[in-house]
C-alpha positions in Angstrom: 134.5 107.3 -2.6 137.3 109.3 -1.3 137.0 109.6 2.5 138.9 112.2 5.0 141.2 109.7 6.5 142.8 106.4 5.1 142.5 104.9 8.8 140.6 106.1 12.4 141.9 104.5 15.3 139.2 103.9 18.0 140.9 104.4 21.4 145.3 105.2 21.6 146.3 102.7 24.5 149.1 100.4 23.2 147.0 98.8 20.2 146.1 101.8 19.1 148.6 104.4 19.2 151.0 101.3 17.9 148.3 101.2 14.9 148.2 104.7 14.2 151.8 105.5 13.8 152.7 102.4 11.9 149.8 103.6 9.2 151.6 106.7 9.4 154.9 105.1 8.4 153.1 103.6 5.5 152.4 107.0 4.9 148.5 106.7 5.0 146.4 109.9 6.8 145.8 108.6 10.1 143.5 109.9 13.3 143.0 108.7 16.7 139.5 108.9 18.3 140.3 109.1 22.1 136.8 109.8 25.2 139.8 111.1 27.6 141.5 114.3 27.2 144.6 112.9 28.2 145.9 110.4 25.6 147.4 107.2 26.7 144.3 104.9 27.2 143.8 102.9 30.4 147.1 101.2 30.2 148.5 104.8 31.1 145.5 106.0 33.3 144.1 103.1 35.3 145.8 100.3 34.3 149.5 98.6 33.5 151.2 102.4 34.6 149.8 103.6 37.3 149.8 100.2 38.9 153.5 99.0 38.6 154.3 102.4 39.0 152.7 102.2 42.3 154.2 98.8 43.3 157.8 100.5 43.0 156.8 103.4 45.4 155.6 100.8 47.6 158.7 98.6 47.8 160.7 102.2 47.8 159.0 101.9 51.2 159.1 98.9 52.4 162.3 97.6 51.6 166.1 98.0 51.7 167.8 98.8 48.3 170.1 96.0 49.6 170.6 92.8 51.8 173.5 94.8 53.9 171.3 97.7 54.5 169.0 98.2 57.5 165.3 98.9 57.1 164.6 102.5 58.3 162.0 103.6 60.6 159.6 105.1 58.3 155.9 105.8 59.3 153.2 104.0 57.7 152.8 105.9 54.0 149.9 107.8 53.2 147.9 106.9 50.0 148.8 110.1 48.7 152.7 109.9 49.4 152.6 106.3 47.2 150.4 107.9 44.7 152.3 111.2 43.9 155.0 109.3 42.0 152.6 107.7 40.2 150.8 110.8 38.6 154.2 112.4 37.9 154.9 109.0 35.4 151.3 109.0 33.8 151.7 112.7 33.0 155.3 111.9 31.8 154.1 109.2 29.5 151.3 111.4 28.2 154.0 114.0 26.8 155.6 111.1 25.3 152.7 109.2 23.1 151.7 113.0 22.5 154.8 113.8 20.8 155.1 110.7 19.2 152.0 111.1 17.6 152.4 113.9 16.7 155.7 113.3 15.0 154.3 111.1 13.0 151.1 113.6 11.7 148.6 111.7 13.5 145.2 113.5 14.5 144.0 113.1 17.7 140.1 114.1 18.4 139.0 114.1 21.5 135.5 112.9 22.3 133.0 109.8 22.5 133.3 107.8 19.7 130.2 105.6 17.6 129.4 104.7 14.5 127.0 106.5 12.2 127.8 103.9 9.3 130.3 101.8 8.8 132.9 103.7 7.7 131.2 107.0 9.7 132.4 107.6 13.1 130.6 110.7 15.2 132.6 112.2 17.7 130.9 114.1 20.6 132.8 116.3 22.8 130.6 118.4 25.5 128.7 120.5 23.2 130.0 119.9 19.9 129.7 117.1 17.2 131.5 116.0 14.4 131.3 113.5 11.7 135.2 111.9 10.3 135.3 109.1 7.9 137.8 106.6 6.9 138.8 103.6 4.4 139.6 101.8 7.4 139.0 101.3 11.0 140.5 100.1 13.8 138.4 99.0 17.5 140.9 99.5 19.7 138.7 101.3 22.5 140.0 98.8 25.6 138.6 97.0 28.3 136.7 98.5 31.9 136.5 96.5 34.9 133.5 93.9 35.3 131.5 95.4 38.6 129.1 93.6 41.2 125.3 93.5 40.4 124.0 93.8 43.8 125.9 97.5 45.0 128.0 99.6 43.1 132.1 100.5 43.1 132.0 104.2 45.7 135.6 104.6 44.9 136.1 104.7 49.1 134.5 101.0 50.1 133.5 99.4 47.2 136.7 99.3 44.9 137.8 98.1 41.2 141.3 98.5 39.4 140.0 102.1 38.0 139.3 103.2 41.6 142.1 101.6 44.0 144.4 104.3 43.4 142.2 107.3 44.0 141.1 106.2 47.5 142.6 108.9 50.1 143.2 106.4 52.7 145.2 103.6 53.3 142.8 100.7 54.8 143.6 98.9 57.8 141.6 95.7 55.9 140.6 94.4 52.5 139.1 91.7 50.9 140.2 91.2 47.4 137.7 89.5 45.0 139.5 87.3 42.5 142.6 85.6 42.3 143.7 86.6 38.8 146.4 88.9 37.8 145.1 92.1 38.9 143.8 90.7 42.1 146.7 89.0 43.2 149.2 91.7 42.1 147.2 94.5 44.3 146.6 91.7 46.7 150.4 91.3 47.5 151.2 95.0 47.0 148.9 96.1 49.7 149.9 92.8 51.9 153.4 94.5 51.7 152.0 98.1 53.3 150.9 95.9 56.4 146.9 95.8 55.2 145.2 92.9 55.9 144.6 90.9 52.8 141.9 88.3 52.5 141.8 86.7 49.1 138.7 85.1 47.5 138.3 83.0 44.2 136.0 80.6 43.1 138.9 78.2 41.8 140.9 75.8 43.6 144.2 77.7 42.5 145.3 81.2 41.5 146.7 82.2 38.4 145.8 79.2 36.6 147.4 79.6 33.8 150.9 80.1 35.7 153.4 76.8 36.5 152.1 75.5 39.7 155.3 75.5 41.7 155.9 79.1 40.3 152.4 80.1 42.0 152.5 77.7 45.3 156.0 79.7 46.1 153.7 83.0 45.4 151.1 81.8 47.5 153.7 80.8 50.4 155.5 84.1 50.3 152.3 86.2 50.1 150.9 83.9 53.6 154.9 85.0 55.2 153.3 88.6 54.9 150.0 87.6 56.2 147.3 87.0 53.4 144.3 84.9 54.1 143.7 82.7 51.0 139.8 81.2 50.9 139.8 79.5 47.2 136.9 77.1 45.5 134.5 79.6 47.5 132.7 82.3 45.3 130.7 85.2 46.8 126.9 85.2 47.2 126.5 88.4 48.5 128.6 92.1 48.8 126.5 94.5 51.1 128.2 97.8 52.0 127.4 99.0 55.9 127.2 102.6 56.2 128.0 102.6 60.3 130.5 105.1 62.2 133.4 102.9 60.2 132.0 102.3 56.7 132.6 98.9 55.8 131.9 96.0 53.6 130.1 92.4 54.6 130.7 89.9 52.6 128.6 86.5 52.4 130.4 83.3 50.7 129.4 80.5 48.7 129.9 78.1 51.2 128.1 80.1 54.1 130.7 82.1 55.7 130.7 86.0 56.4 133.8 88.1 56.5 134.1 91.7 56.7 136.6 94.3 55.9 137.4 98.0 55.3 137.3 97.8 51.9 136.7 95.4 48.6 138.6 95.5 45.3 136.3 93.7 43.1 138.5 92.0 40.0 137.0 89.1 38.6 137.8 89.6 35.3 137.6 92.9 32.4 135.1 93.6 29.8 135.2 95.3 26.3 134.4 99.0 26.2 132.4 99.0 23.1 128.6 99.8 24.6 128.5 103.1 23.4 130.0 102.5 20.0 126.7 101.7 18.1 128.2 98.8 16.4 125.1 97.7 15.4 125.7 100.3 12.8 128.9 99.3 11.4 127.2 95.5 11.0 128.8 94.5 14.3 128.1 92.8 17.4 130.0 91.9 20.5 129.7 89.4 22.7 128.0 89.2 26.3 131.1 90.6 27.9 132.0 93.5 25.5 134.5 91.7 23.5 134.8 91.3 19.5 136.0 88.3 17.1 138.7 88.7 14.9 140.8 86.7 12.4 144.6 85.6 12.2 144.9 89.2 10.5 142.4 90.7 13.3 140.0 91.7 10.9 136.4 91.8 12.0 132.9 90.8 10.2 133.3 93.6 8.2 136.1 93.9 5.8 137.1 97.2 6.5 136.7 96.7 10.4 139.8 95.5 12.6 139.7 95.2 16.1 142.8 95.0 18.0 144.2 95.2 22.9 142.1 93.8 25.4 138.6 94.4 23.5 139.6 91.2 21.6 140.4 89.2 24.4 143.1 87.1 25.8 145.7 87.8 26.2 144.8 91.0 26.8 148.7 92.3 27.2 149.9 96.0 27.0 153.2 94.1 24.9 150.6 92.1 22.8 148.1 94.4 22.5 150.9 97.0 20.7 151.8 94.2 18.5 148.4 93.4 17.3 147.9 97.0 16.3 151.0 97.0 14.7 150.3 94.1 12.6 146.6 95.0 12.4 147.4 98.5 10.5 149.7 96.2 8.4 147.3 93.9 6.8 144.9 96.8 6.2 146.9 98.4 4.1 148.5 95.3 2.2 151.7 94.6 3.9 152.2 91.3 4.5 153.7 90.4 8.6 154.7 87.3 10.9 152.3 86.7 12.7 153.0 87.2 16.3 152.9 83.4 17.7 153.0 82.1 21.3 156.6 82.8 21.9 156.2 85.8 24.4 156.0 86.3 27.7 154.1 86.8 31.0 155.1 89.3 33.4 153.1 89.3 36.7 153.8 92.2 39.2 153.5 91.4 42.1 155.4 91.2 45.1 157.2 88.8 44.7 156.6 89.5 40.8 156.3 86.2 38.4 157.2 85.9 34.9 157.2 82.8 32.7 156.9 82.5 28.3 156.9 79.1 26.9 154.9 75.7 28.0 154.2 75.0 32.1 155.0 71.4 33.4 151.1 71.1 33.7 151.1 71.6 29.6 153.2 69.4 29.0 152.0 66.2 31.3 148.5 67.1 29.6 150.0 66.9 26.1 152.0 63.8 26.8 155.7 65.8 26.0 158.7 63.9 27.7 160.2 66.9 29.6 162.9 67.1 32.3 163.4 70.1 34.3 166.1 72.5 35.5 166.3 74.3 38.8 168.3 77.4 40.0 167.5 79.2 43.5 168.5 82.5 43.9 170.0 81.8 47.3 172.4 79.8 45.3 173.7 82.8 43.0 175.7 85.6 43.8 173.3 88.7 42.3 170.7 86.9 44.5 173.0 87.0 47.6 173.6 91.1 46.8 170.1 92.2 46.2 169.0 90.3 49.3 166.9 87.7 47.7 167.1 84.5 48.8 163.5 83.2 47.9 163.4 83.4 44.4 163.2 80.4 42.0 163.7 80.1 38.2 162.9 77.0 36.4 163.6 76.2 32.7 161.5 72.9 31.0 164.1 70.6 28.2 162.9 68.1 26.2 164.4 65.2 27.3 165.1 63.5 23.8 165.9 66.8 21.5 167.5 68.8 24.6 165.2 71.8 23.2 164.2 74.6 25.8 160.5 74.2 26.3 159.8 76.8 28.7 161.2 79.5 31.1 159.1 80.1 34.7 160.7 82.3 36.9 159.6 84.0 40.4 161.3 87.0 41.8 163.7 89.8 41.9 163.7 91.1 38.5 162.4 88.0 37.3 160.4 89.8 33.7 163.6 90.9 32.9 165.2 87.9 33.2 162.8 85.4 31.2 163.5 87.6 27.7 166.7 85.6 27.1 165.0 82.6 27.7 162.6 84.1 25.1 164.7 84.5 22.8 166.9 81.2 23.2 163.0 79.6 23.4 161.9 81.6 19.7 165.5 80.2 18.2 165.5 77.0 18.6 168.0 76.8 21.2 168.9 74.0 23.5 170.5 72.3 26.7 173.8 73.0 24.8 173.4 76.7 24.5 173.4 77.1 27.9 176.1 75.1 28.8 178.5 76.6 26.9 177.3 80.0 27.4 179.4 82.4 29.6 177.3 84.7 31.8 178.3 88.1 33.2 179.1 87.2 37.0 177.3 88.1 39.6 173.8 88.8 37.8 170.8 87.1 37.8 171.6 85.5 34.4 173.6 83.0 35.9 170.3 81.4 36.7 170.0 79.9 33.2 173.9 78.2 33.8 172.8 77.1 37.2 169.2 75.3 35.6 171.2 73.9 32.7 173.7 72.3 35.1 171.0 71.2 37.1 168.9 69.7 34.0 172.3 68.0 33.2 172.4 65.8 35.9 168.7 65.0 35.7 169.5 63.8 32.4 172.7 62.0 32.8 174.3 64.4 30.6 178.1 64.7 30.7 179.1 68.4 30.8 183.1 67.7 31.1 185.5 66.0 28.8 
């Protein structure tokens, strides 16, 4: 049967758009099925853009380019003066995918996308309909923030991710509702703009998935700008009070009641597919919206692929454009590595966080003899100059092959500077390499010379002859 496209793409955040122009490069007629009329997905609209975006207008702000220059006397900022930078880089962005895709002959249709059949999908857009078909097809439609049952997000009092950045004024209080990435990154961002932050989580620790020294010096830097952290209590009960002040009372697990201005609510994402009729493809998802794949991300359904945050963890924007990209690839025949575990975490916030590789915690778990290497910022030079003197970077050796384990690293600039630990980690490389490495001096590399030296002498190794 000879259909109008050889693959429709579902959504064009990172998985997508990354999906749709590799077809293209296989040369394969390609089409991108997007509900927004600005392309980009939510990583460019509501997501991974707008909100880093936004944490460098805030530290614009708040700090000094340098450690020699003087804070100036700047009145609090307005949401809207933090904001209009980021809306000039989503529209930027925009123009680039467009052109991009574009370039490479892709179609994009604008509409809501289902299924009709399995290989049918119907587009509506306002008043019109149409029907595309393809060989393949690719799920790429994203995730949406999980809301609370009892009252609904107002985009003023009641917040999510999609929301926080179209509220017209800055709060004097909020009360952020989980301690995961998005929670604590907006958590410390708006602890920075003088709010007070009160953070809630059900588990006994943040970021679980993060080196626990990495996350304890987060924790302790966050509490230096004032952040109340209440952990192992959940919430029973979000009511919002519609007084003179509009507000938001909040009733704990454990029996206490706090209120504040304003709640962002961020325990966790869900798929985007209700909507999609995937009960007519021969699909289902699961409860919370997200769909199974294969090594090769192919769905139940031959033909189907599913690729971003819809298929779960770890629900990246650098992942997520590798999935599609390898996705698109097995479709069509061409055989890929498979991405592995070899890439990393970045975590923005202030103080940002970024780690790739195995935690301590990991490693005790697995029984792996490990020794560990530690470099402070206020030890190197580029630390000194930029005025950080908090940040710490840790790298994990195994203590009988010398091999780099892992790279956890908290601070200025610190998801730049895990990629060469990355790649040292992807290579095979050791102790040795870093010993005999020379770094540009002063930079924030010299971290990874200072952490070898310091695994060294935990190991009793002899670095002079």
């Amino acid at each position: 049967m000879a259909y109008e496209f050889d693959l429709i793409v579902i959504g064009s955040g990172p998985a997508g758009q990354r999906a749709a122009v590799q077809a293209a490069k296989l040369g394969k007629r390609v089409a991108i099925c997007e509900r927004r009329k600005m392309i980009g997905g939510v990583c460019l609209h509501t997501g991974t853009m707008p909100s880093k975006t936004f944490r460098e207008a805030v530290l614009s702000i708040t700090r000094p380019p340098h450690a020699y220059a003087e804070p100036s006397e700047v009145p609090r900022p307005t949401m809207e003066t933090l904001t209009h930078r980021v809306a000039a880089v989503v529209e930027r962005e925009v123009a680039v995918v467009a052109r991009q895709l574009a370039r490479n002959g892709v179609q994009v249709l604008d509409g809501d996308s289902s299924f009709s059949d399995p290989h049918t999908i119907a587009i509506a857009d306002g008043g019109t309909a149409r029907r595309v078909s393809a060989d393949h097809i690719l799920i790429a439609c994203g995730s949406r923030p999980a809301e609370p049952q009892e009252v609904k997000p107002d985009g003023h009092t009641i917040l999510t991710s999609d929301h926080i950045l179209n509220r017209k004024t800055m709060p004097k209080s909020m009360v952020v509702v989980g301690g995961g990435v998005i929670g604590i990154e907006y958590a410390s961002m708006f602890a920075e703009l003088g709010v007070e932050v009160t953070l809630l989580d059900r588990h006994e620790h943040p970021l679980e998935f993060v080196d626990r020294e990495i996350v304890d010096e987060l924790m302790h830097q966050m509490r230096q700008k004032r952040v109340i952290f209440r952990l192992g209590d959940g919430v029973e009960k979000i009511a919002l009070v519609n007084a003179s002040t509009p507000h938001a009372d909040l009733v704990l697990t454990s029996g206490k009641c706090i209120g504040a201005e304003c709640v962002l609510y961020s325990v966790g994402r869900v798929g985007a597919t209700d909507g999609l009729a995937l009960e007519k493809a021969g699909l289902q998802a699961d409860p919370r919206g997200k769909l199974s794949v294969d090594e090769h991300y192919k769905t139940a359904v031959d033909h189907i692929y599913a690729a971003g945050d819809v298929v779960g963890f770890p629900a990246l924007a650098s992942t997520s454009s590798e999935q599609g990209r390898l996705a698109a690839r097995s479709m069509f025949g061409v055989e890929g590595k498979p991405m592995g575990a070899g890439f990393p975490y970045g975590i923005y916030a202030i103080p940002e966080i970024s780690m790739v590789g195995a935690t301590e915690e990991e490693l005790s778990k697995a029984k792996v003899p490990y020794e560990i290497g530690v470099a402070r910022f206020s030890e190197i030079a580029r630390g000194q100059i930029l005025g950080d003197d908090s940040g710490v970077f840790k790298m994990l050796f195994h203590r009988e092959t010398r091999k780099l384990l892992g790279v956890h690293c908290i601070g200025t600039q610190a998801t730049e500077l895990v990629h060469i630990g990355q790649a040292a980690l992807i290579l095979g490389g050791g102790l040795e390499y870093f010993l005999e490495t020379v770094f540009n001096y002063p930079t924030l590399a010299e971290c990874y010379k200072v952490a070898a030296y310091n695994a060294a002498n935990r190991l009793g190794v002899t670095t002079e002859k």
